[in-house]
C-alpha positions as CSV (number, residue, x, y, z in Angstrom):
1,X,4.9,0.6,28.2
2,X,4.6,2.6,24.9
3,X,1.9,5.5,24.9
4,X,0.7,6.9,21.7
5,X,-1.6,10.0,22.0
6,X,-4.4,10.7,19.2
7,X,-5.1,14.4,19.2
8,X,-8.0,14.1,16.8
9,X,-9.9,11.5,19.5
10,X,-9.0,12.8,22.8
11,X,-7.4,9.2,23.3
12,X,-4.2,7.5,24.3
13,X,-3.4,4.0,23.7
14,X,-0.8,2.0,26.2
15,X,0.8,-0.9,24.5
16,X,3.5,-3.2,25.1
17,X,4.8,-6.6,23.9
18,X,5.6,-9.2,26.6
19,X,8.5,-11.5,26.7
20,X,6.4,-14.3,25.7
21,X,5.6,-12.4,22.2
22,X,1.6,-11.6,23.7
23,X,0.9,-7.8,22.2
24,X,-0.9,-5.8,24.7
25,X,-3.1,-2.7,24.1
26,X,-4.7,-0.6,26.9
27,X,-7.1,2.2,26.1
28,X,-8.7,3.6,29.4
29,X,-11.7,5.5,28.5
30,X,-13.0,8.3,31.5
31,X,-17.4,7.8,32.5
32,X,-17.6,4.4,31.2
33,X,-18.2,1.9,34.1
34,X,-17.8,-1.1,31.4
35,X,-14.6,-2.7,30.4
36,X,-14.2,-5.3,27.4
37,X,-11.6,-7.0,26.2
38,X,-10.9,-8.9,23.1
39,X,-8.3,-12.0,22.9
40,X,-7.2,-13.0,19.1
41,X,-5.3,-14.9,17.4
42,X,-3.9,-14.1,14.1
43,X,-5.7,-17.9,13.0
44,X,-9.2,-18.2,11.2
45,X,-10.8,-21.2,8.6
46,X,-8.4,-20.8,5.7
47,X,-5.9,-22.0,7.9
48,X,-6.4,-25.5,7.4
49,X,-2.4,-26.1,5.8
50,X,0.5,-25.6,7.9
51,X,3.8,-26.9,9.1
52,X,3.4,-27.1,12.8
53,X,5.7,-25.7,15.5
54,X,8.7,-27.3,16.1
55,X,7.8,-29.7,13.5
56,X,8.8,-30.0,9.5
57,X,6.4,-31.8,7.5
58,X,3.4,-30.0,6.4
59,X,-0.1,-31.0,7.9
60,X,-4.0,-30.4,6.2
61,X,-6.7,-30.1,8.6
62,X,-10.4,-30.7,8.4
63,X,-12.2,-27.6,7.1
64,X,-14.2,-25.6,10.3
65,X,-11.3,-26.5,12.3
66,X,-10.5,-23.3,13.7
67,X,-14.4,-22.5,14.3
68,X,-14.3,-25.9,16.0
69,X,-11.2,-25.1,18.2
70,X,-12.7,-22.2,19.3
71,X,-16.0,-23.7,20.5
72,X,-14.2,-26.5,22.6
73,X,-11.7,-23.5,24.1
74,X,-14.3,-23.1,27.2
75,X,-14.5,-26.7,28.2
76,X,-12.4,-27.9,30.9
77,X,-11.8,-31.1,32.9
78,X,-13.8,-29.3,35.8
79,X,-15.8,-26.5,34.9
80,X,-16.6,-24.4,32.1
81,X,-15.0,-20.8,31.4
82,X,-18.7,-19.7,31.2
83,X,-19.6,-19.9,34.5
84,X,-16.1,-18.3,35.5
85,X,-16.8,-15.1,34.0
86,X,-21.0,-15.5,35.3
87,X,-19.4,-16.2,38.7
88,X,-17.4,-12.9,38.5
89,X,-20.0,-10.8,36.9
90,X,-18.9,-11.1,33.3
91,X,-20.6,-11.6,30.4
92,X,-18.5,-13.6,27.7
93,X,-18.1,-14.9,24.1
94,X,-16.4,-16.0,20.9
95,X,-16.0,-15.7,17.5
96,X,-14.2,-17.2,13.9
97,X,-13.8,-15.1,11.0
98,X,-11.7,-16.6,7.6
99,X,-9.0,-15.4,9.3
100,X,-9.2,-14.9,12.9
101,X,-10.6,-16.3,16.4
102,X,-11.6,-14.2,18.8
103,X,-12.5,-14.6,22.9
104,X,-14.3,-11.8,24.7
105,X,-16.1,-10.5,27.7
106,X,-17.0,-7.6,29.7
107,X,-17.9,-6.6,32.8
108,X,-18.1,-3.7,35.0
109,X,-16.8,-5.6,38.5
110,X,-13.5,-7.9,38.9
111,X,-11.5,-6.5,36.0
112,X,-8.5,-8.8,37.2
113,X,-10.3,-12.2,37.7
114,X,-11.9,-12.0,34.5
115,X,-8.7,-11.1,32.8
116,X,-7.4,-14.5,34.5
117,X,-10.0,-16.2,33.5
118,X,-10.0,-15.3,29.4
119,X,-5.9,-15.3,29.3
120,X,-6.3,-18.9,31.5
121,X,-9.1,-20.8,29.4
122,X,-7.5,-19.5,26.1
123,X,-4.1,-20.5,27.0
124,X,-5.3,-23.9,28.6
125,X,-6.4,-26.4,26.2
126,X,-9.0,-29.6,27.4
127,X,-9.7,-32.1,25.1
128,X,-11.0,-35.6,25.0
129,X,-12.6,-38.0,22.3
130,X,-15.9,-37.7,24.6
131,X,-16.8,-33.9,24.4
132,X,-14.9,-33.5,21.1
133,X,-17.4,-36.3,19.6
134,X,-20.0,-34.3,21.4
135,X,-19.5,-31.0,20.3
136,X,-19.8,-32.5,16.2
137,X,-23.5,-33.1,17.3
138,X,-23.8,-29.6,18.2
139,X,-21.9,-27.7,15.3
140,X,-23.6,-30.1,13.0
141,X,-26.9,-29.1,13.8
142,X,-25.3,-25.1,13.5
143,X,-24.5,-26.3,10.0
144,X,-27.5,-27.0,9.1
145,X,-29.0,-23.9,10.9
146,X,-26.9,-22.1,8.4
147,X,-27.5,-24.3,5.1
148,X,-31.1,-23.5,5.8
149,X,-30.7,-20.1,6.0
150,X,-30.9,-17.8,2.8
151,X,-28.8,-15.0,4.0
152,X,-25.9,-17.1,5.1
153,X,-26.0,-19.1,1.9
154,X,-25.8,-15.8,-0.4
155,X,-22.7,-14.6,1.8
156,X,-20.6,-17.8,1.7
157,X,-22.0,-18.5,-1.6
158,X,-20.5,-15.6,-3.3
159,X,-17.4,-15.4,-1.5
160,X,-17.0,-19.1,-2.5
161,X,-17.6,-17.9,-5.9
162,X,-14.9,-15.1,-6.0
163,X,-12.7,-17.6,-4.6
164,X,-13.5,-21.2,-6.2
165,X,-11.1,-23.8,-5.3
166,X,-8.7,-22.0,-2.2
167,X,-9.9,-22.0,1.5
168,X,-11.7,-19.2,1.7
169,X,-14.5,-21.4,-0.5
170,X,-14.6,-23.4,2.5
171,X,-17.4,-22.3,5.0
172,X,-15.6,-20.6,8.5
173,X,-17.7,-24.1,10.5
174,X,-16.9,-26.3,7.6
175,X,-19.3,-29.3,6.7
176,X,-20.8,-32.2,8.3
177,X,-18.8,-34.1,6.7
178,X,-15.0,-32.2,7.3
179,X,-16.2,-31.7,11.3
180,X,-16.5,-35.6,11.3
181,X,-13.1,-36.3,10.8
182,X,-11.6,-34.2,13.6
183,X,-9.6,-35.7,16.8
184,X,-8.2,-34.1,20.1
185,X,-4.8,-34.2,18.7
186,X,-5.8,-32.5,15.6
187,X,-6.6,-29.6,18.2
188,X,-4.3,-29.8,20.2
189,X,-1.9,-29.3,16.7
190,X,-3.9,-26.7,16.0
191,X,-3.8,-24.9,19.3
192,X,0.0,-25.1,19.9
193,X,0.8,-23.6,16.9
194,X,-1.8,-20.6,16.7
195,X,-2.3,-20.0,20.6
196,X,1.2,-19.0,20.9
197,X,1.5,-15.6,22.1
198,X,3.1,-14.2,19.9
199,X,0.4,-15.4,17.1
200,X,-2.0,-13.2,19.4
201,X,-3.0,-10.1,20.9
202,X,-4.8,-8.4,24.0
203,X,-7.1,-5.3,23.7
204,X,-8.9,-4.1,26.6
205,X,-10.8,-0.6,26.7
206,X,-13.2,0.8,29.0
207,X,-12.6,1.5,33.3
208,X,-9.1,0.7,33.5
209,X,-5.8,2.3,35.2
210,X,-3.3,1.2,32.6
211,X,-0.1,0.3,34.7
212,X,-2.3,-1.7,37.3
213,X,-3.8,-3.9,34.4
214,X,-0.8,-4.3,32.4
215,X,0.6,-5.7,36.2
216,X,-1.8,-8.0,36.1
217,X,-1.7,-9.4,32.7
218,X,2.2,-9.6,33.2
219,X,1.8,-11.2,36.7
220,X,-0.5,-14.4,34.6
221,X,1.9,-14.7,31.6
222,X,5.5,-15.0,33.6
223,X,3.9,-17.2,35.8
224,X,2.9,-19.7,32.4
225,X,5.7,-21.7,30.3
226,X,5.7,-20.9,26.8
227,X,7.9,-22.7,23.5
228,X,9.8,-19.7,22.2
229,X,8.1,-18.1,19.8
230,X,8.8,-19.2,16.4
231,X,7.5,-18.1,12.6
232,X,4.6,-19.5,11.7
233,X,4.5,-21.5,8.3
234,X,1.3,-21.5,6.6
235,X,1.1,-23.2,3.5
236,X,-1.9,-21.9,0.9
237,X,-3.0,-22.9,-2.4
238,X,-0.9,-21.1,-5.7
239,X,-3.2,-17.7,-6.7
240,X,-5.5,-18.1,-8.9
241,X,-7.9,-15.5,-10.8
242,X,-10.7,-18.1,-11.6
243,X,-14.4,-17.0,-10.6
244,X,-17.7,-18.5,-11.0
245,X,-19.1,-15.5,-12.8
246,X,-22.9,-16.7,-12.2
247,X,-24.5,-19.3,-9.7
248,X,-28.6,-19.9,-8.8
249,X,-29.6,-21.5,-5.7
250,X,-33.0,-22.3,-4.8
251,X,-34.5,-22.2,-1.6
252,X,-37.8,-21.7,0.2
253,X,-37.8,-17.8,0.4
254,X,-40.6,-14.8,-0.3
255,X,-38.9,-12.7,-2.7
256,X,-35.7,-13.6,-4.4
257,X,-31.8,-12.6,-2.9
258,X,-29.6,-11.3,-5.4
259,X,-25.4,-10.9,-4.1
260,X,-22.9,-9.0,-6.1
261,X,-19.6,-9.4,-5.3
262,X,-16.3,-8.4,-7.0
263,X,-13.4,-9.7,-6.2
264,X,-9.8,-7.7,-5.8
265,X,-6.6,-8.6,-8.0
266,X,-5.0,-5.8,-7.5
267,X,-2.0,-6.1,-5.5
268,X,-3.0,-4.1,-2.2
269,X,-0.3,-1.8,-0.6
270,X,1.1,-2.2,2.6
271,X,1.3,-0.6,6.4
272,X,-0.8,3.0,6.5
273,X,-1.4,2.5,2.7
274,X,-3.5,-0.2,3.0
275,X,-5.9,1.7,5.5
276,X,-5.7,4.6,3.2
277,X,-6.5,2.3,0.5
278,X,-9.5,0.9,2.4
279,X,-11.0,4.3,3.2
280,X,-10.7,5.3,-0.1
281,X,-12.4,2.3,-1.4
282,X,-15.7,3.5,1.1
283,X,-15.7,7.1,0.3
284,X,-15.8,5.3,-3.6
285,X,-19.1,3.2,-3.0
286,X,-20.8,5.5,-0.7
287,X,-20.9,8.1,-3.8
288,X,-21.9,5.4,-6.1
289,X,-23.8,3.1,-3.9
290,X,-24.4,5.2,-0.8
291,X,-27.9,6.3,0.9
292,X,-27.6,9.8,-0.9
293,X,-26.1,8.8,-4.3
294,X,-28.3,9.9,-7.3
295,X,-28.3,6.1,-9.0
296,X,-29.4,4.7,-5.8
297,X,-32.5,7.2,-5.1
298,X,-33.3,6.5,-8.5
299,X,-33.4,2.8,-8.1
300,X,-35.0,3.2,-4.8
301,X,-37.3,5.3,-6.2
302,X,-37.9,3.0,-9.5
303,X,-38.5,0.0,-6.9
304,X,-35.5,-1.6,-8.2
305,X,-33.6,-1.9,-4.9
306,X,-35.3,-0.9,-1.5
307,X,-34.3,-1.4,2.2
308,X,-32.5,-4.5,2.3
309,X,-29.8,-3.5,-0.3
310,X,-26.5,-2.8,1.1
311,X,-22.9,-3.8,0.9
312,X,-20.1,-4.4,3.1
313,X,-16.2,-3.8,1.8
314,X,-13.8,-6.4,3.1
315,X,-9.8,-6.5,3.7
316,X,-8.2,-9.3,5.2
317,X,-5.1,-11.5,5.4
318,X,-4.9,-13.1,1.5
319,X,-8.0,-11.2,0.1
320,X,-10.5,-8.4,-0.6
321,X,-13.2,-7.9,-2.2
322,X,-17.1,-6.2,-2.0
323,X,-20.9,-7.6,-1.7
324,X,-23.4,-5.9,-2.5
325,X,-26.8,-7.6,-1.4
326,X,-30.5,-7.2,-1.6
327,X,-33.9,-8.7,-2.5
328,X,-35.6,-8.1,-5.3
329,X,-38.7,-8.5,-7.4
330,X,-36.7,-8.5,-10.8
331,X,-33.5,-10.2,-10.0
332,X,-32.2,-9.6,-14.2
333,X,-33.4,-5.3,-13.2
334,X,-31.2,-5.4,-10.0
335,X,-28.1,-7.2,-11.6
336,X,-28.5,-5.1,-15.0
337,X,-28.5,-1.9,-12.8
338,X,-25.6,-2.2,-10.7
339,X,-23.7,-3.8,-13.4
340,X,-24.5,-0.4,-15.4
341,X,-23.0,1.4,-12.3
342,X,-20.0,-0.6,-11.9
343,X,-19.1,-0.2,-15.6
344,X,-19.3,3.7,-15.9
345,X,-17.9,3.8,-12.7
346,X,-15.5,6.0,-13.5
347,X,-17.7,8.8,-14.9
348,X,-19.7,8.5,-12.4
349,X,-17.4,9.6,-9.6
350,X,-15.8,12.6,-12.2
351,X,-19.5,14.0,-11.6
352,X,-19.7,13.6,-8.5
353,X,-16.9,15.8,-6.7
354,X,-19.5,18.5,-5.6
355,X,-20.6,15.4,-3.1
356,X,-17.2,14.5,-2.0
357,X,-16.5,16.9,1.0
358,X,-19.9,16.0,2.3
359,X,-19.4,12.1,2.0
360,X,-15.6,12.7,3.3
361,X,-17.3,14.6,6.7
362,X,-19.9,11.7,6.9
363,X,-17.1,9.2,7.2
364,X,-15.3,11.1,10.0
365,X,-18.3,11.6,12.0
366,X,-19.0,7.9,11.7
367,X,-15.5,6.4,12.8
368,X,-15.8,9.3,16.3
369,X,-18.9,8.2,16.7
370,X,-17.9,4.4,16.9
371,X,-15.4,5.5,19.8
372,X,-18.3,5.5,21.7
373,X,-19.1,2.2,21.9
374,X,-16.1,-0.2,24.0
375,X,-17.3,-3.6,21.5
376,X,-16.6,-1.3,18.6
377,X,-13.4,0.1,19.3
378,X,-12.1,-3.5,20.2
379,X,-13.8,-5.5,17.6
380,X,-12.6,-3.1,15.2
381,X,-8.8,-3.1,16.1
382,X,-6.2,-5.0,14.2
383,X,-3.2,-4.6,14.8
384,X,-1.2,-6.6,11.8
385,X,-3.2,-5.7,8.7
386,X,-2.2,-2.4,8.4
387,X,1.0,-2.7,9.8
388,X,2.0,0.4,12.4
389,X,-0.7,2.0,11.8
390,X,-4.3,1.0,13.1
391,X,-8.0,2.1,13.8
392,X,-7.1,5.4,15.5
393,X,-5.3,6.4,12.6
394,X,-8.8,6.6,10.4
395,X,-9.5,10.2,11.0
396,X,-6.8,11.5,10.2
397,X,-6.1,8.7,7.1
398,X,-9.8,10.0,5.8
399,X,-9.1,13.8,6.5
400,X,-6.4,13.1,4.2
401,X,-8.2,11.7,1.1
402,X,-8.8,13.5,-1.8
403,X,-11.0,13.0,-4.6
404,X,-8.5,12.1,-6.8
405,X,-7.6,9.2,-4.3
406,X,-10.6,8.1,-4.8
407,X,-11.3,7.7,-8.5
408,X,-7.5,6.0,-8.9
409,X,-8.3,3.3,-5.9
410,X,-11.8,2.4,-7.5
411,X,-10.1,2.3,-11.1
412,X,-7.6,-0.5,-9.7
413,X,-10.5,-2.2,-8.2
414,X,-13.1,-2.7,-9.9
415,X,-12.6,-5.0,-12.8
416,X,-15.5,-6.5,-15.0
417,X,-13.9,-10.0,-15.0
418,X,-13.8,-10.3,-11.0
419,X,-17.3,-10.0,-10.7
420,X,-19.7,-13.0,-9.7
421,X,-23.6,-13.3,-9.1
422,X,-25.3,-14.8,-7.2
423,X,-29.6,-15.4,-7.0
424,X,-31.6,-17.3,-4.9
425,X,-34.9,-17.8,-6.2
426,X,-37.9,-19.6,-4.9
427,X,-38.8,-23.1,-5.7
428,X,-42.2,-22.4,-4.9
């Protein structure tokens, strides 16, 4: 078992890769009396085109698939992985992303049996034409939850707007109409080629004795059959730039939702380089955009934007990009205004150096801080996208940053012709 210690967190994290390909990571943290762990595969909604394992021909799934799989993991012929981990003490869940599934719990009794019971249910798939016909009923009325709801349909709506035509236009549970035309062996596809283990990864942090848990998770796997692990051949649409620069919606809401989102084509570097590239990217919008920022205490301040704006910076497997959201009483003021910022970007930041140390100290004390939370630590970890190196690396990637960093990461990104609105306005 590896061991890499983090002087600048007072951590270690144990890690090791099993023969069956499953990557293990261990972080024992001292007064907790908590433990979670996180299962995930590398597998999320835009992976709808593949050639499945062992085979040769490529497949297309129904869009939600993956969100669909992921509901029907906990079902099985006799009981339900729910009551497993309620039996045991745990408290447990799931979740889809474009491009990942997660399983979850935590509990502060029976370490072991709930480790049995995630690596068990997720490695252990039920399904027949009875609860998969079922479960449409019930993800179909989720749909609609979400087509109902204005903050959902900003968020997809934009992202399917800086990404018109490819997967990631697709909503993560798919439509009504996509969900209808799944089948058991459509997951069951789905499930042998992305639930292999060595398409996935184990993180569990909190009360733990490293070598004792790593027994155990060893002791469940060799005792399991496995197909040897192969490359996984996902098949995606040629790149294109296209955007829909502009989109309305209406809806039934009080004020109107204006989303901002600009879209990445710059080719983003790889292994450490992409986190510093990340990192970079916040310390960029938190001197343009942030809480302290002269523009936005003017806007604020004008009336232009107020407590609901904010904006969230995403990297992921095939794509990155930024939203910036908020309501607003002038929809044309807001747009106008952040356009404005975007656009003189660049002089913006040259004149805004004196801030940088303060923003750069912000940032460091934010990512210790999260070390205090187990859900954090684990929710946050991925161990592919920035190749060796990985959350604990942050500090000292930020530490590292200089201004300079900064104003040539922002320059790549942002890029008047990868930006899309969106409004939703009342039809009142």
């Amino acid at each position: 078992m590896k061991q890499r210690h983090y002087s600048d967190l007072g951590e270690t994290l144990y890690s090791e890769t099993l023969d069956n390909g499953l990557r293990v990571y261990l972080l024992s943290k001292a007064g907790f009396h908590k433990t979670y762990a996180v299962m995930t595969t590398d597998y999320g909604s835009i992976d709808q085109s593949f050639v499945p394992l062992n085979g040769t021909e490529p497949v297309t799934q129904p869009a939600g698939i993956a969100h669909f799989l992921e509901h029907k993991m906990f079902e099985k012929a006799d009981h339900d992985a729910f009551d497993t981990f309620a039996h045991f003490g745990g408290s447990s869940n799931a979740f889809t992303s474009f491009t990942h599934t997660s399983y979850l719990f935590s509990a502060t009794h029976h370490l072991k049996e709930n480790l049995e019971t995630l690596l068990d249910f997720v490695q252990d798939p039920y399904f027949t034409d009875k609860t998969v016909n079922k479960e449409k009923g019930i993800i179909g009325q989720e749909i609609q939850m979400y087509e109902d709801d204005p903050n959902s349909r900003a968020y997809f709506g934009t992202i399917a707007n800086l990404y018109p035509n490819q997967p990631l236009a697709d909503d993560i549970a798919g439509t009504i109409e996509s969900i209808a035309k799944i089948t058991p062996d459509d997951l069951y596809l789905a499930h042998q080629t992305f639930y292999h283990p060595s398409n996935m990864s184990l993180f569990v942090v909190g009360r733990l004795e490293p070598s004792e848990t790593l027994a155990w998770i060893k002791s469940n796997q060799t005792a399991k059959q496995f197909a040897e692990p192969a490359p996984i051949r996902r098949i995606l649409p040629p790149f294109s730039d296209q955007i829909i620069e502009h989109k309305q919606l209406v809806m039934p809401v009080e004020r109107p939702k204006v989303t901002i989102g600009i879209r990445g084509m710059d080719k983003l570097p790889v292994g450490i380089e992409r986190l510093k590239y990340e990192d970079a990217l916040s310390l960029g919008f938190t001197l343009l955009l942030g809480e302290t920022a002269p523009d936005f205490l003017s806007l604020y301040d004008q009336g232009i934007i107020d407590d609901s704006f904010g904006y969230n910076i995403e990297l992921q497997r095939g794509a990155h990009h930024v939203i910036m959201a908020g309501e607003a009483d002038d929809p044309a003021a807001f747009e106008n205004a952040l356009s404005d910022i975007l656009q003189h970007a660049d002089d913006k930041l040259a004149a805004a150096g004196d801030r940088f140390e303060a923003v750069q100290r912000e940032a460091i004390g934010s990512t210790l801080s999260s070390f205090n939370s187990l859900e954090a630590i684990a929710n946050q970890f991925d161990d592919r996208l920035y190749g060796e190196a990985n959350l604990f690396d942050e500090v000292g990637v930020v530490k590292a940053l200089t201004m300079s960093d900064v104003i040539s990461t922002m320059q790549q990104f942002i890029r008047t012709a990868s930006i899309s609105v969106q409004e939703i306005v009342s039809g009142h």
